[in-house]
N, CA and C of each residue as an Amber inpcrd file, in Angstrom:
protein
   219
   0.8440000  -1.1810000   0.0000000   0.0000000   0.0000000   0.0000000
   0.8820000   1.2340000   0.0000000   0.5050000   2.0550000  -0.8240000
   1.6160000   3.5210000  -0.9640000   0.3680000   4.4530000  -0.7440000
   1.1830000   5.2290000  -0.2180000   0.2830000   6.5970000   0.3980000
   1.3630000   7.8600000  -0.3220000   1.1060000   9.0150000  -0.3130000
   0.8630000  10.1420000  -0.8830000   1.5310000  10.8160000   0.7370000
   1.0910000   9.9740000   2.3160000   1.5830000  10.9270000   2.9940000
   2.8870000  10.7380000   3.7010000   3.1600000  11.6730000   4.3210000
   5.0710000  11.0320000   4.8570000   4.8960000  11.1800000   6.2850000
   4.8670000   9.6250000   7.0890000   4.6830000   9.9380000   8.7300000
   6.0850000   9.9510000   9.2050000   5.9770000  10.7420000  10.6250000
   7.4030000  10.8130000  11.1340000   7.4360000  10.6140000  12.2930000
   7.9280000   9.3630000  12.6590000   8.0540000   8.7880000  14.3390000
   8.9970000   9.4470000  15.4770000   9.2260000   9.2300000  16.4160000
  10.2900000   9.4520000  17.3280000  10.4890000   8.6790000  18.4160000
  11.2150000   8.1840000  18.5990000  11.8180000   6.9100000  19.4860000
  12.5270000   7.6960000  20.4330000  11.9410000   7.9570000  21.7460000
  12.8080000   8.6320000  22.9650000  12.9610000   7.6230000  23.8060000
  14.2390000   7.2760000  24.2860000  14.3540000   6.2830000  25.1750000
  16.2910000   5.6000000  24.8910000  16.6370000   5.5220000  26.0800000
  17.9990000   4.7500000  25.8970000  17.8670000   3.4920000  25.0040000
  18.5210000   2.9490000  24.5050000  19.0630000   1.9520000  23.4960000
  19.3510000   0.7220000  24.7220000  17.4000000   0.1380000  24.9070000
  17.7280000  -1.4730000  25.6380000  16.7310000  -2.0720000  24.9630000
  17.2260000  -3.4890000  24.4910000  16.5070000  -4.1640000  23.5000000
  15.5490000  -4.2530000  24.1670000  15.1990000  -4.7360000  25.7590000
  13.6140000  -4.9580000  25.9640000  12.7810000  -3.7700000  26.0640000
  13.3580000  -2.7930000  25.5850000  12.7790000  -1.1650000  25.5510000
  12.1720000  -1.4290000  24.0030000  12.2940000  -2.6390000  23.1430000
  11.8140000  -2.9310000  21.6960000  12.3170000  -1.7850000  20.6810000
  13.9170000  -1.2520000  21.0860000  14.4010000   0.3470000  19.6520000
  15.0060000  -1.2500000  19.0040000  15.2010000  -2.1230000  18.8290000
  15.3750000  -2.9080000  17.8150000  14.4310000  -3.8710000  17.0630000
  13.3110000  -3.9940000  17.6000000  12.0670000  -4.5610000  16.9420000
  11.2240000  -3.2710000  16.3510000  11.7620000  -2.1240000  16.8880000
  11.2090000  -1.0830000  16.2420000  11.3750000  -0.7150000  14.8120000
  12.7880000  -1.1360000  14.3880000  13.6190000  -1.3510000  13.0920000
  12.7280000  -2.2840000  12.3280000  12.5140000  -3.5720000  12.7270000
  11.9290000  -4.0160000  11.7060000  10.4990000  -4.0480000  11.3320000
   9.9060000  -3.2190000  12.6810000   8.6580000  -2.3490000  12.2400000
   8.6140000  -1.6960000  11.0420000   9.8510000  -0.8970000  10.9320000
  10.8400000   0.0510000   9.8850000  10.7830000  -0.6940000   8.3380000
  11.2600000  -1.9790000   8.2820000  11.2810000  -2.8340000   7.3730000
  10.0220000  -3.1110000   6.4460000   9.3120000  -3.1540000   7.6100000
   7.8540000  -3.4440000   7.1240000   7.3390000  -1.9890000   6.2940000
   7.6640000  -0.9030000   7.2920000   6.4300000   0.0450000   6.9020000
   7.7050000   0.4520000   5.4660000   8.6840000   0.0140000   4.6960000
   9.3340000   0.6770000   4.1500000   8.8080000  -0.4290000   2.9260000
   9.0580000  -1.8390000   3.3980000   8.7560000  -2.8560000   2.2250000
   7.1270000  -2.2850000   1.6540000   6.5010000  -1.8010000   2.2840000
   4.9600000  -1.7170000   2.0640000   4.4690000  -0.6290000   1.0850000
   5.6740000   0.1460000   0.8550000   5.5950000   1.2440000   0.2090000
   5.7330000   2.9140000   0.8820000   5.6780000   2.4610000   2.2790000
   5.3160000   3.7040000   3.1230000   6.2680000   4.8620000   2.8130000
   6.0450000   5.9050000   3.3430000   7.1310000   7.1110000   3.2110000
   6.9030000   7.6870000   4.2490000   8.2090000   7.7880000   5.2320000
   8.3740000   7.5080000   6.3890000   9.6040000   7.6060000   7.0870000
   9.6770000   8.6800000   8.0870000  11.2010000   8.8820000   8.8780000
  10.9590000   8.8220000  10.0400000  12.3340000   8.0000000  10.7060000
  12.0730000   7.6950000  12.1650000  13.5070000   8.3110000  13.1740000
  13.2060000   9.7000000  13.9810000  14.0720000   9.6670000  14.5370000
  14.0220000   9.0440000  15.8050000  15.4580000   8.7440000  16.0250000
  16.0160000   7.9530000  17.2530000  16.7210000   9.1590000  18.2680000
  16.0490000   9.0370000  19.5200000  17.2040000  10.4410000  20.5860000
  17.1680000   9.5320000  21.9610000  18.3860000   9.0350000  22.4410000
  18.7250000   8.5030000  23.7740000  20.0020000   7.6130000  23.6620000
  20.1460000   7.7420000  24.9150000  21.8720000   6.9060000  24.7810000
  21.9700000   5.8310000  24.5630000  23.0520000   5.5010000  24.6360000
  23.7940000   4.1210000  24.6900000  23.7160000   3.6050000  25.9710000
  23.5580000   2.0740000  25.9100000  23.5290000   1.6250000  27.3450000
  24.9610000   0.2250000  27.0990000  24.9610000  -0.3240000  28.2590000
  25.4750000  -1.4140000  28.0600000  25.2160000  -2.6480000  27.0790000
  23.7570000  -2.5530000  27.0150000  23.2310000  -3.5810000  26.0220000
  23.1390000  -3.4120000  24.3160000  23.0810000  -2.0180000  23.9130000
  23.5380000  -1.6100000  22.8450000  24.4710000  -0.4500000  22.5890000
  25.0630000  -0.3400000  22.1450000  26.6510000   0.8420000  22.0530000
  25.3920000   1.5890000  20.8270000  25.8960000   3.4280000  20.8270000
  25.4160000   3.7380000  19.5410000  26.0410000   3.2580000  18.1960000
  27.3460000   2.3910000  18.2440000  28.2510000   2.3120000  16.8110000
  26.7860000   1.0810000  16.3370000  26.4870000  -0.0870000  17.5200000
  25.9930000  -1.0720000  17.0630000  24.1770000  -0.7490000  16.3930000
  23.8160000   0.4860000  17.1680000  22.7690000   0.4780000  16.3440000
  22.6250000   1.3070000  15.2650000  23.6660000   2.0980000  15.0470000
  23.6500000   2.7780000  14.1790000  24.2930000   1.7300000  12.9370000
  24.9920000   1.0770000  13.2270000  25.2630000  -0.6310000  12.0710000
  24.0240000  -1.2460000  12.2370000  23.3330000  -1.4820000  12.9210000
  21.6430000  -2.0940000  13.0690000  20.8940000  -1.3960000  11.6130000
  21.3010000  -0.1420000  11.6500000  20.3500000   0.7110000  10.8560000
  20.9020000   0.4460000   9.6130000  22.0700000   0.5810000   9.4000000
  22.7300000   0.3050000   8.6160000  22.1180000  -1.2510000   7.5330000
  22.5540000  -2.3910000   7.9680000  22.5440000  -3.7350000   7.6360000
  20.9670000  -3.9030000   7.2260000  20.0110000  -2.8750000   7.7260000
  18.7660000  -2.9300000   7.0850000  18.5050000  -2.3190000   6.0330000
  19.2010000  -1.6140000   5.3140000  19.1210000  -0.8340000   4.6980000
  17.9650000   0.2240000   4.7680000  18.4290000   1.2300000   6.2060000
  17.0910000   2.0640000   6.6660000  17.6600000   3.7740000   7.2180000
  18.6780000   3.4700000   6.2720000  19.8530000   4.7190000   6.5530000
  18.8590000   6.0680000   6.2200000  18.2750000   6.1180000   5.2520000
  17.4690000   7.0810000   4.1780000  16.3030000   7.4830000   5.0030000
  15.5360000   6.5820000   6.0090000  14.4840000   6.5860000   6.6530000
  14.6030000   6.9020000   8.1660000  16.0840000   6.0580000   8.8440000
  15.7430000   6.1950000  10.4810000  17.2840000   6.9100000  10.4540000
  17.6750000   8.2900000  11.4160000  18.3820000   8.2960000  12.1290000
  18.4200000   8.3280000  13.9470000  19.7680000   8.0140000  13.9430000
  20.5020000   8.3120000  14.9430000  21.1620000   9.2740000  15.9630000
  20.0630000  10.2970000  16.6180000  20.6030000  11.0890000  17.0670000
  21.8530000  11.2450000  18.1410000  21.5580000   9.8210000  18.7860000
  22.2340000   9.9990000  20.0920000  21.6050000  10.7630000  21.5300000
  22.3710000  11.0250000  22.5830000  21.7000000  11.5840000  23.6970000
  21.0700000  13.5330000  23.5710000
């Protein structure tokens, strides 16, 4: 399904997988495979469980560079 409109998310919260900022990605996948048009910023730190290098390579390896960044804290 393609839409005409462009939604824009925001993910506030430190970088912990059971916080779901990595199932959020392939939320990402979906709404991108589907046709959507669509940017997702990311703002919160790094924790022990994800470094920003690794999710910003997360974003990367999905090819979702164009759609989600990485702000950091």
């Amino acid at each position: 399904m393609k839409t005409d409109t462009k939604f824009h998310f925001l993910y506030l919260g430190n970088l912990f997988e059971a916080k779901g900022c990595l199932l959020l990605l392939e939320a990402c996948l979906s709404l991108k495979a589907k046709g959507y048009d669509f940017m997702l910023d990311v703002i919160g730190g790094e924790t022990n469980s994800i470094t920003a290098a690794q999710y910003r390579n997360e974003i990367t390896i999905r090819s979702l560079s164009d759609q989600v960044t990485y702000h950091g804290k």
